[in-house]
ROGU-124020 format. One record per residue: residue in three letters; x, y, z of N, C-alpha, C in turn. Coordinates in steps of 0.2 Angstrom, whole numbers. Atoms other than C-alpha are relative to their C-alpha. Layout:
<tikes>
{"ALA", {X, Y, Z}, {X, Y, Z}, {X, Y, Z}},
...
</tikes>
This chain:
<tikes>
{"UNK", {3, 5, -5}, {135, -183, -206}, {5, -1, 5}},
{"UNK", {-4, 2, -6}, {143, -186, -189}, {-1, -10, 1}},
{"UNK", {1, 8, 0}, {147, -205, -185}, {6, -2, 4}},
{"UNK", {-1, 2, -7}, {148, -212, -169}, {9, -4, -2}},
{"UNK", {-7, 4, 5}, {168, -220, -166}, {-2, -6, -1}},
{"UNK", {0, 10, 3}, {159, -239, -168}, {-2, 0, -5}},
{"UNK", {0, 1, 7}, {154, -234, -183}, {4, 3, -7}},
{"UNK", {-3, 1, 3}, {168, -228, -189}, {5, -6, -2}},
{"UNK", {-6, 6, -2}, {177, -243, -182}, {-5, -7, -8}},
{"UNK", {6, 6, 5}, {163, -255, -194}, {2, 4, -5}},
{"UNK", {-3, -1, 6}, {168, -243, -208}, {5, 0, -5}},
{"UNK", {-8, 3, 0}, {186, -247, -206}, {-1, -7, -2}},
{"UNK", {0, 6, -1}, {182, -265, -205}, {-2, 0, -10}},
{"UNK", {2, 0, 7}, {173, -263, -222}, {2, 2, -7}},
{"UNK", {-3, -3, 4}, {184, -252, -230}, {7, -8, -1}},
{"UNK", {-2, 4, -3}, {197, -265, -224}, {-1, -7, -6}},
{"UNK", {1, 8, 2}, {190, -281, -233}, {0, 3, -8}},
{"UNK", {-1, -2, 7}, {188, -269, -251}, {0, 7, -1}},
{"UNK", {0, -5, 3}, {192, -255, -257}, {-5, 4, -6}},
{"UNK", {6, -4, 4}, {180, -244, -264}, {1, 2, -8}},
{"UNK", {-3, -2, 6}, {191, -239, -279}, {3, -6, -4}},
{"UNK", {-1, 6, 5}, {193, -257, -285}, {8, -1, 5}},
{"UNK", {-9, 1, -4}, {215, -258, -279}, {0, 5, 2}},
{"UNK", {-3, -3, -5}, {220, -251, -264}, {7, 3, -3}},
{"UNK", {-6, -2, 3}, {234, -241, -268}, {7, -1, 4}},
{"UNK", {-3, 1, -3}, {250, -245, -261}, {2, 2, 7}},
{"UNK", {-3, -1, -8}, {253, -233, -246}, {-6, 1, 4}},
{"UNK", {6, 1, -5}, {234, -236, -239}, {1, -2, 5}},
{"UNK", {-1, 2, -5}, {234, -237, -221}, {-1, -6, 4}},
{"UNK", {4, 5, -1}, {224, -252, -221}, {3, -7, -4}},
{"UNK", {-5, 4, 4}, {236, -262, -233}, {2, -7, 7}},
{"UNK", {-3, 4, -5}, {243, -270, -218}, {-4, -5, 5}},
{"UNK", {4, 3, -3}, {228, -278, -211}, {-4, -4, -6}},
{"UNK", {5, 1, 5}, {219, -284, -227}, {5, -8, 0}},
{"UNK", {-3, 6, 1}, {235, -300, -227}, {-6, -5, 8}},
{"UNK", {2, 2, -7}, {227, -304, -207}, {-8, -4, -2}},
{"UNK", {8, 5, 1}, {211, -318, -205}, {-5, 6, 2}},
{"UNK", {5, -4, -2}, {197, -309, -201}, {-2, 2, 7}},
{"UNK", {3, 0, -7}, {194, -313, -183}, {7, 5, 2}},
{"UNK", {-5, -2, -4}, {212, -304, -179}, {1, 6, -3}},
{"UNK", {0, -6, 2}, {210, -290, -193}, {-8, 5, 6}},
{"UNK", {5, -3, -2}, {192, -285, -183}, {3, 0, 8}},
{"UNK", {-3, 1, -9}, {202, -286, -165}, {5, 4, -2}},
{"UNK", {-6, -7, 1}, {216, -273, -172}, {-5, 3, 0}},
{"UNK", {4, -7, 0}, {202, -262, -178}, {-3, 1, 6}},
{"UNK", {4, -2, -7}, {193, -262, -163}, {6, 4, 6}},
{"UNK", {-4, -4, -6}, {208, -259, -152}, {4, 9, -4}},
{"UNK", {0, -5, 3}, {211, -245, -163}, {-1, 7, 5}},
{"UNK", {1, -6, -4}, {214, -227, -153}, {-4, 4, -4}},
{"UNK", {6, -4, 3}, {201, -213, -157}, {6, 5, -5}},
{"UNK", {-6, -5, 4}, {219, -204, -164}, {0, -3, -7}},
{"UNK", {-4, 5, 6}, {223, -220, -177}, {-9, -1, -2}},
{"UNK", {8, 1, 1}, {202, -220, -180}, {0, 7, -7}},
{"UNK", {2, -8, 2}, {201, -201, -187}, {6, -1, -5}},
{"UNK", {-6, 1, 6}, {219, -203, -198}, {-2, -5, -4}},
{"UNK", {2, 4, 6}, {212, -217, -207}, {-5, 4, -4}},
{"UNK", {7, -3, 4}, {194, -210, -211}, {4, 7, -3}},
{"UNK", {1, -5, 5}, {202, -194, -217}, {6, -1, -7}},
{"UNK", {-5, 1, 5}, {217, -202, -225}, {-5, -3, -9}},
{"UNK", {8, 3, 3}, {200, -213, -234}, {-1, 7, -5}},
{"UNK", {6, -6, 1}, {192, -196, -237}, {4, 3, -5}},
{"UNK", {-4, -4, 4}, {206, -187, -246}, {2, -5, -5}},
{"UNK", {-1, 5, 7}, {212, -204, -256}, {-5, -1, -5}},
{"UNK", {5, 2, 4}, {195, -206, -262}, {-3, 5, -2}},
{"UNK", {3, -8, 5}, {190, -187, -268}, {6, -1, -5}},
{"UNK", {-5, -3, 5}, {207, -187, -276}, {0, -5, -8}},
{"UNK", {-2, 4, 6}, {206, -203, -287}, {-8, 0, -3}},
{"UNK", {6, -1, 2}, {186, -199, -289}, {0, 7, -5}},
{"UNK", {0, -4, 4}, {191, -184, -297}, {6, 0, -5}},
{"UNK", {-3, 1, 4}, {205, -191, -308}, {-2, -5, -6}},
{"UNK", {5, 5, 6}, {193, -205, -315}, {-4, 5, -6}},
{"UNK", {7, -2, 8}, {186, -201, -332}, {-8, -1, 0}},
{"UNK", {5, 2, -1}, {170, -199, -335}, {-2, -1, -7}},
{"UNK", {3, 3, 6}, {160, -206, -348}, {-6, 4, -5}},
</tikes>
């Protein structure tokens, strides 16, 4: 599925507030905005360039196959 940049950008905001694997691991690129209030973490990701948009979602995409496929299954 393709996804416009404003909905990458809401992606980020959301990845952003929790981490989908429970704890962020420490060198996630989004660590660094998760300390900021909200109204100044969603004003960095919006100014976000289309270059630092696309390195996050696949930094995401590779972090989160990799620890999905380390998880145990039951």
């Amino acid at each position: 599925m393709k996804h416009s940049k404003l909905n990458k950008k809401i992606w980020i905001k959301g990845l952003t507030l929790e981490c989908p694997m429970g704890e962020a691991l420490d060198d996630c690129p989004l660590n660094a905005l998760r300390h900021l209030p909200v109204s100044q973490m969603n004003a960095t990701i919006n100014d976000l360039s289309d270059k630092q948009v696309t390195t996050i979602v696949k930094v995401h995409h590779h972090c989160y196959h990799e620890r999905l496929a380390a998880t145990p299954t039951r």
